[in-house]
NUBA-877697 format. One record per residue (C-alpha): residue number from 1; residue in one letter; z, x, y. Coordinates in nm, 4 decimals. Example, Ala and Ser with C-alpha at 12.3 -4.5 7.8 and 13.67 -1.06 7.14 Angstrom:
2
  num  residu         z         x         y
    1       A    0.7800    1.2300   -0.4500
    2       S    0.7140    1.3670   -0.1060
//
This chain:
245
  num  residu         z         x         y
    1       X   -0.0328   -0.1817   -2.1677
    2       X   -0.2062   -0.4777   -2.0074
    3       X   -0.2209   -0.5204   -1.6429
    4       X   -0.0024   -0.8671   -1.6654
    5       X    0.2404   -0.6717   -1.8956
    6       X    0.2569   -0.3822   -1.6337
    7       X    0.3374   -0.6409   -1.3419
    8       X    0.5760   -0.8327   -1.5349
    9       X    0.7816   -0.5353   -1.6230
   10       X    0.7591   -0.4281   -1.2349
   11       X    0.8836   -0.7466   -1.1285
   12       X    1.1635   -0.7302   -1.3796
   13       X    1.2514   -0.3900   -1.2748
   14       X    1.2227   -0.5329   -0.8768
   15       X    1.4717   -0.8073   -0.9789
   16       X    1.7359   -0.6029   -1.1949
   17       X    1.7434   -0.3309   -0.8774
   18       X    1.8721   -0.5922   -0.6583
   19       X    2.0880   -0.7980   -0.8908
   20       X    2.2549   -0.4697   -1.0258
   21       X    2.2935   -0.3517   -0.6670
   22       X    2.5186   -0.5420   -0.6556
   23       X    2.8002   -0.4157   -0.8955
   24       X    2.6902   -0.0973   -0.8377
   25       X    2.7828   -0.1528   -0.4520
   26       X    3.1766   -0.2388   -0.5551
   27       X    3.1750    0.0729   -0.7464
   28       X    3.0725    0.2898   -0.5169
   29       X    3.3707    0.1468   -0.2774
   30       X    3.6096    0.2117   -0.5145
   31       X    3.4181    0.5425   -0.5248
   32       X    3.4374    0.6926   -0.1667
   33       X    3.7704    0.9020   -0.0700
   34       X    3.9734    0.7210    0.1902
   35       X    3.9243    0.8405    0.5472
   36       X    4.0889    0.7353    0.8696
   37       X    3.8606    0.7700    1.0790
   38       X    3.6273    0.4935    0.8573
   39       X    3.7533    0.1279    0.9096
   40       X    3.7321   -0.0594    0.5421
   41       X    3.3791   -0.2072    0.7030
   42       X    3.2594    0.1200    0.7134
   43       X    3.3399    0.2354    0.3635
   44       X    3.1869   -0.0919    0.2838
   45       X    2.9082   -0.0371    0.4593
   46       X    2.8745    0.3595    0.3216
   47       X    2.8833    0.2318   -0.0305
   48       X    2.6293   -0.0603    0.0358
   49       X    2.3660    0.2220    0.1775
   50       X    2.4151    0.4342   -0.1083
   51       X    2.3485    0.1779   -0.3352
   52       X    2.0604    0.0792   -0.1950
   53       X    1.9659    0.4126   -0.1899
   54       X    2.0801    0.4922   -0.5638
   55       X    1.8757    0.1966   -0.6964
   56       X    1.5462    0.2061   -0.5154
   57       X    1.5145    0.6050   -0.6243
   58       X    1.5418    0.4244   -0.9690
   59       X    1.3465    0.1636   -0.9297
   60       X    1.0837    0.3732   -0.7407
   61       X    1.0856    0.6422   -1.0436
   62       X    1.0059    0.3606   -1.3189
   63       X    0.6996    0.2046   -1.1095
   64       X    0.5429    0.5288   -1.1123
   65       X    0.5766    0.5931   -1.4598
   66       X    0.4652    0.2048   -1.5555
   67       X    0.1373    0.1948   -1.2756
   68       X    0.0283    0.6385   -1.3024
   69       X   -0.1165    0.6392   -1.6250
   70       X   -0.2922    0.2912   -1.5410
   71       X   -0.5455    0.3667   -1.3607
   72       X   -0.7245    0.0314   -1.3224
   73       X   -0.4080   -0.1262   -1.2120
   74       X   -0.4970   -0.1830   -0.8348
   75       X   -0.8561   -0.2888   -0.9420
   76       X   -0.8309   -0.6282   -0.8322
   77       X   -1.1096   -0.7145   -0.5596
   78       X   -1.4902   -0.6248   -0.6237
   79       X   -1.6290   -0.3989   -0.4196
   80       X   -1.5918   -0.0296   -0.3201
   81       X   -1.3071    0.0565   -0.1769
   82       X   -1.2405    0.1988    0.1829
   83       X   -1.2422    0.5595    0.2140
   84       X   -0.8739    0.7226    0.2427
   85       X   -0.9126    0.7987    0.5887
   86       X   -1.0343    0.4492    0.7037
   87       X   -0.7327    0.2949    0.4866
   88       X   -0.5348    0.4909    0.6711
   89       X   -0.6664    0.3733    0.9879
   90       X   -0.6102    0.0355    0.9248
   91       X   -0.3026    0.1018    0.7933
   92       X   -0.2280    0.2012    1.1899
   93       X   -0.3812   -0.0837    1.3405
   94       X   -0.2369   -0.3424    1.0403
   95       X    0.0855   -0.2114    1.1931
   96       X    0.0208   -0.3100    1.5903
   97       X   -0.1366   -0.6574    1.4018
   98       X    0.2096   -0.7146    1.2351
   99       X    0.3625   -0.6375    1.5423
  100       X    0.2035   -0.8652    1.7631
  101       X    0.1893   -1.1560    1.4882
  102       X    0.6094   -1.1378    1.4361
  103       X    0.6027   -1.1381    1.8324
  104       X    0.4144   -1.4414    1.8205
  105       X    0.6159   -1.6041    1.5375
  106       X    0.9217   -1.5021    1.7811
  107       X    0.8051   -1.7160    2.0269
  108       X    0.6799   -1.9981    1.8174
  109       X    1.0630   -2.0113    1.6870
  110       X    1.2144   -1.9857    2.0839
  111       X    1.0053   -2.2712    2.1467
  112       X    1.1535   -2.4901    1.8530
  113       X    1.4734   -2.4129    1.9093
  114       X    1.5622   -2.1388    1.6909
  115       X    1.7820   -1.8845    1.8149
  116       X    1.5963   -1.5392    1.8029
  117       X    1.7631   -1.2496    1.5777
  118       X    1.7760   -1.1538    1.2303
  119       X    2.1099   -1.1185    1.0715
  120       X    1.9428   -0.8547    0.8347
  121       X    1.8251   -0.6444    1.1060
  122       X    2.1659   -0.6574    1.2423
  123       X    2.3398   -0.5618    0.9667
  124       X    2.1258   -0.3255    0.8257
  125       X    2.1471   -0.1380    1.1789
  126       X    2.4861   -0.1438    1.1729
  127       X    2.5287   -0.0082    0.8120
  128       X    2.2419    0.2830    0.9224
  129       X    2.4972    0.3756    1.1963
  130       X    2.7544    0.4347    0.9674
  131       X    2.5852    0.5894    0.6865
  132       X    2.2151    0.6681    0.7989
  133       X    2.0987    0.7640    0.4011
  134       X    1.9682    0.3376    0.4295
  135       X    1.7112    0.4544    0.6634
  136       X    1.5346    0.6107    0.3741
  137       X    1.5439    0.2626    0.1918
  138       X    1.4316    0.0838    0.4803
  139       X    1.1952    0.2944    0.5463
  140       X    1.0163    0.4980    0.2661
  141       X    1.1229    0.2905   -0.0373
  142       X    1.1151   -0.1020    0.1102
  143       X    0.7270   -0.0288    0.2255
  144       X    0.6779    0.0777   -0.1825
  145       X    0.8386   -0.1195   -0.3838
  146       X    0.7580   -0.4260   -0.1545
  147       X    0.4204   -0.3964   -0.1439
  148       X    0.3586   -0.3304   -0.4838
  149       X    0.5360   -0.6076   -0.5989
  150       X    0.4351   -0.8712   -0.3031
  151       X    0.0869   -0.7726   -0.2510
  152       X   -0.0483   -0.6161   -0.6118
  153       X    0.1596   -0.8656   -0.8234
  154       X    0.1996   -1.1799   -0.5975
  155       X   -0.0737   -1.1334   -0.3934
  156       X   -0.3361   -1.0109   -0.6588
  157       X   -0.2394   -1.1924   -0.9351
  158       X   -0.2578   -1.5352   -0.7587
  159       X   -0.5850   -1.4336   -0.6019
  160       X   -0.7710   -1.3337   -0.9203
  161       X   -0.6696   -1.7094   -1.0267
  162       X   -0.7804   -1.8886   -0.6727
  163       X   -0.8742   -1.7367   -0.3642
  164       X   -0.7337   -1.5429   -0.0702
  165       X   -0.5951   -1.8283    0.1466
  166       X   -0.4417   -1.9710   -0.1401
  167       X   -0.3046   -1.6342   -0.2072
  168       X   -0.1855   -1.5235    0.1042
  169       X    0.0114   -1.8000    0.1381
  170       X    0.2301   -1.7645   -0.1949
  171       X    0.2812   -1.4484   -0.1223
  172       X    0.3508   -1.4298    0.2145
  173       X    0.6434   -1.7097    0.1248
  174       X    0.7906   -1.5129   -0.1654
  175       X    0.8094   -1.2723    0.0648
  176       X    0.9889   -1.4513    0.3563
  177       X    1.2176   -1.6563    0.1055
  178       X    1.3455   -1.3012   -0.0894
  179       X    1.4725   -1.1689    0.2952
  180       X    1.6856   -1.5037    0.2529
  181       X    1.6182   -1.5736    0.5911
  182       X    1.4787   -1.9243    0.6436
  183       X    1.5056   -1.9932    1.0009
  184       X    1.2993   -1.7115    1.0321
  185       X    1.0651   -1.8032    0.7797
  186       X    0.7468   -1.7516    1.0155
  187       X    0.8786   -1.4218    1.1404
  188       X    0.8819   -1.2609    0.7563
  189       X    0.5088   -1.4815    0.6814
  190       X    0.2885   -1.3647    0.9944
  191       X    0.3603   -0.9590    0.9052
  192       X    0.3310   -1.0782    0.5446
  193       X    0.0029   -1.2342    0.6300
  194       X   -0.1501   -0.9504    0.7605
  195       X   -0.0288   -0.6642    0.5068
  196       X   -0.2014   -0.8993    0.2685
  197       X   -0.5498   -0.8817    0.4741
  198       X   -0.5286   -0.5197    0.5141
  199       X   -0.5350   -0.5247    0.0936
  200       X   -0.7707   -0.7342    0.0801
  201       X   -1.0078   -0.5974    0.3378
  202       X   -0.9530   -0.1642    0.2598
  203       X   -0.8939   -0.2755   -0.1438
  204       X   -0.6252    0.0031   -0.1218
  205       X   -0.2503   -0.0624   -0.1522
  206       X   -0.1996    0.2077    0.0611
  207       X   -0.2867    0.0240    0.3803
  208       X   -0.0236   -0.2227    0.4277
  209       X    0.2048    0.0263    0.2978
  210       X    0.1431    0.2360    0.6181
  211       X    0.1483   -0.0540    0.7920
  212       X    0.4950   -0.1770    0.6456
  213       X    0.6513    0.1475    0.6821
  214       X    0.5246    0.1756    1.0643
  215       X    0.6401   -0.1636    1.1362
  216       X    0.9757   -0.0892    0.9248
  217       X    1.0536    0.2529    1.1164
  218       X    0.9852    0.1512    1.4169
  219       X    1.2286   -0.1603    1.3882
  220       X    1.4620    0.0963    1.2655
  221       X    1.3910    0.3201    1.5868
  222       X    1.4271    0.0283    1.8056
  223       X    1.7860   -0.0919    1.6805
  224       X    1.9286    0.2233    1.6961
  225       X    1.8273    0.2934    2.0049
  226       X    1.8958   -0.0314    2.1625
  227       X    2.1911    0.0150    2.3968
  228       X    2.0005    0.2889    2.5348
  229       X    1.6445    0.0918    2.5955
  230       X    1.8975   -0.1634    2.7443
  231       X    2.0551    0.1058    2.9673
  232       X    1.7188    0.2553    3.0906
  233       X    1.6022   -0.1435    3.1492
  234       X    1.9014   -0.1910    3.3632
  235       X    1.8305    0.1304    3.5847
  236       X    1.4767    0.0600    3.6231
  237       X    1.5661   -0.2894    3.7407
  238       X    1.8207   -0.1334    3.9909
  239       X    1.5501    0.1117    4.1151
  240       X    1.2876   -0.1844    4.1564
  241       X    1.5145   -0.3407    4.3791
  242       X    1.6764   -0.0178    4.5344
  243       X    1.2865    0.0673    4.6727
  244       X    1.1614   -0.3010    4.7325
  245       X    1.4562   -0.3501    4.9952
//
């Protein structure tokens, strides 16, 4: 199968996992046993994570058996590629370079009036409180399936046709405009920006999937902890002022 072929049927596959998510997500609602002790947002939110989780196993499964036996696939730059060990090093600092450019794009948006806070995030923090299987999707699968289709589809195949700018930039708004969040268009673009760098520089897809998944987790870490961090701001505030008095 050609490598156009191959990408076409990933993207397919990418775009039938979330439309049949879905349907699949009522199902499961109907699905779950009845519990007291679950609210009818919870159940909701059970069946949504399961779903998500149901679908990206599937979809994960098929782009490993369409990409494995291809093993030119990911050939798109000239060059050698970067050793495993220095893609994975990258992959660590591409994740403290995604960091810093969403904190930026943060900032950029406070200063144009746009209220900071993803809806997303939100929910999907809420829905991983209630039914913690979606950290899995968030975590493991999103970083996958994401870059494969943003960065070796979008990303590559636009590249091999222009140039890296050019490329970059379609791909880093795909990317933003699929999160369906566009207020926040520059906070989705600047990490989107850099995972595509880290491909381009290490010529391994495996960077800015370290990178995603770092920057992904630790979001994760952050939201679920964040009455705590709040908590432990509070006290250290009180002790500032307890010892400066």
């Amino acid at each position: 199968m050609k490598n156009w072929k191959i990408s076409l049927a990933l993207l397919i596959t990418y775009i039938l996992m979330h439309v049949s998510s879905i349907f699949l997500s009522e199902g499961l609602f109907l699905y779950f046993p009845w519990d007291e002790q679950f609210t009818k947002q919870d159940m909701a939110y059970r069946a949504s994570s399961w779903t998500l989780f149901i679908v990206n196993l599937i979809a994960a499964i098929i782009f490993l058996v369409l990409i494995v036996p291809k093993k030119n696939f990911f050939q798109v730059f000239k060059g050698k590629k970067s050793s495993i060990g220095n893609s994975v090093l990258w992959g660590f600092i591409g994740f403290f370079l995604a960091l810093g450019g969403q904190m930026l794009a943060g900032a950029i948006e406070v200063a144009i009036g746009i209220e900071p806070g993803s809806d997303n995030t939100a929910i999907l923090s809420d829905i991983a409180k209630v039914s913690p299987i979606i950290i899995l999707s968030i975590v493991l699968f999103a970083p996958f399936l994401e870059e494969i289709i943003f960065r070796r589809v979008v990303f590559g195949g636009v590249y091999q046709k222009t140039n890296f700018w050019i490329a970059a930039i379609v791909s880093a708004l795909v990317f933003a405009a699929v999160h369906n969040e566009f207020e926040h268009l520059l906070i989705y673009m600047m990490p989107a920006f850099v995972f595509s760098y880290l491909y381009y520089r290490t010529k391994r897809i495996l960077t800015p999937m370290i990178a995603h998944l770092l920057m992904n987790g630790f979001v994760v870490v952050l939201n679920l902890n964040i009455e705590k961090i709040q908590q432990w701001q509070e006290d250290l505030k009180q002790a500032i002022i307890f010892f400066t008095h």
